[in-house]
N, C-alpha and C positions, 0 to 999 in steps of 0.2 A: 504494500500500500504506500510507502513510504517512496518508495522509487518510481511510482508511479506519480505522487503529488511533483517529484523534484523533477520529472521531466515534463508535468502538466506547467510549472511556474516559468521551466527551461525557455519551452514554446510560445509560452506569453511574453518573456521579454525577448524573443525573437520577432515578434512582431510586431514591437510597439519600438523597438530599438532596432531600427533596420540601415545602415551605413549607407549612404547614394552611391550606386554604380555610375552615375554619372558625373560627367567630367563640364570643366569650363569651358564654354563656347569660345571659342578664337574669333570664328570667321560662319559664315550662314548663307544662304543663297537656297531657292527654287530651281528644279530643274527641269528644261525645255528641249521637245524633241530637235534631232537636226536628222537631215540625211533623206526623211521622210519618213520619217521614225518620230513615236510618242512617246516622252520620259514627263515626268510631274511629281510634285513631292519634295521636300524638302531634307538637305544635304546641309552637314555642320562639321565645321573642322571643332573637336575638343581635346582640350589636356586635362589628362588623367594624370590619378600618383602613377601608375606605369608607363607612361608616354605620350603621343598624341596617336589621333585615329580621327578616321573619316567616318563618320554616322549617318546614312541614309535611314530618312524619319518612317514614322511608320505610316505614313500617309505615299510613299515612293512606287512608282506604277511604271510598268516598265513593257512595252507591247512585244517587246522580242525583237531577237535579231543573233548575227552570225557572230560565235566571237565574243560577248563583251568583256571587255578589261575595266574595271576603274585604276584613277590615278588623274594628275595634276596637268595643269597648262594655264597659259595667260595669254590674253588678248587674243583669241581667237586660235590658236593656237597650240596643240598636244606635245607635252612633252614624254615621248619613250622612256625616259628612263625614271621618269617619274609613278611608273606603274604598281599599283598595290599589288592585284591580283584579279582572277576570272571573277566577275561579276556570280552570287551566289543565288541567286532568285530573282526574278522581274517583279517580287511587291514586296513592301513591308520593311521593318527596319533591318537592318544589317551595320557591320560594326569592322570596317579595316586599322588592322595599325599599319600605325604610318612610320618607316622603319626610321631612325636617327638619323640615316643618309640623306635623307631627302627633309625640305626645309620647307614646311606649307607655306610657310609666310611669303615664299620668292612669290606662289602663284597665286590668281584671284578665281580661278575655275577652276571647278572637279568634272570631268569626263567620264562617260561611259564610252568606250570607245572600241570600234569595232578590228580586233587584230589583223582580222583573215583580207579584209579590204581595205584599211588604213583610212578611216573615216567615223569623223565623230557619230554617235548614235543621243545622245543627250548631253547638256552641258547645263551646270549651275552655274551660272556667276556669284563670285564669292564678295561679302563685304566684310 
């Protein structure tokens, strides 16, 4: 009984004391199809106590396409070597780190970008 009260009281301050997985927002932007492709949804650069990372919100809609990559570019512009990785689902939130090498601040857009053809499929502008 007594081991049962101590993990009943365990669970209660489990959910009233819950720590934020989420990180401070850097940078924020909407994302807009290109190519003839539909992207929507909202994209945020945040730092976390483990690093930073690129956040596609849970509103992110994504109609499909060959290839997607996320990763960084500016003014109209993709940068390659700035690529997180393969795009993990066309909806809903998702969460890239964004490795030390690479410096979000150089850029003001996040890309969804298509490897196999070399053409944007959705771009956020970042502020």
């Amino acid at each position: 009984m007594r081991s049962m009260l101590l993990l009943g009281v365990f669970a209660f301050a489990l959910t009233v004391w819950r720590p934020s997985l989420a990180g401070e927002v850097l940078l924020r932007g909407q994302f807009e199809g290109r190519s003839n492709h539909v992207a929507s949804g909202a994209a945020t650069v945040e730092k976390t106590a483990s690093g930073a990372m690129v956040v596609l919100g849970e509103d992110f809609d994504f109609d499909g396409g060959p290839d997607p990559k996320v990763g960084f570019g500016g003014d109209g512009v993709y940068d390659k070597s700035s690529q997180l990785e393969a795009l993990r689902s066309n909806t809903g939130r998702q969460e890239y780190v964004i490795p030390s090498s690479i410096d979000p601040a150089k850029y003001n857009e996040i890309y969804i970008w298509c490897e196999r053809y070399s053409v944007p499929l959705g771009v956020a502008k970042l502020k």
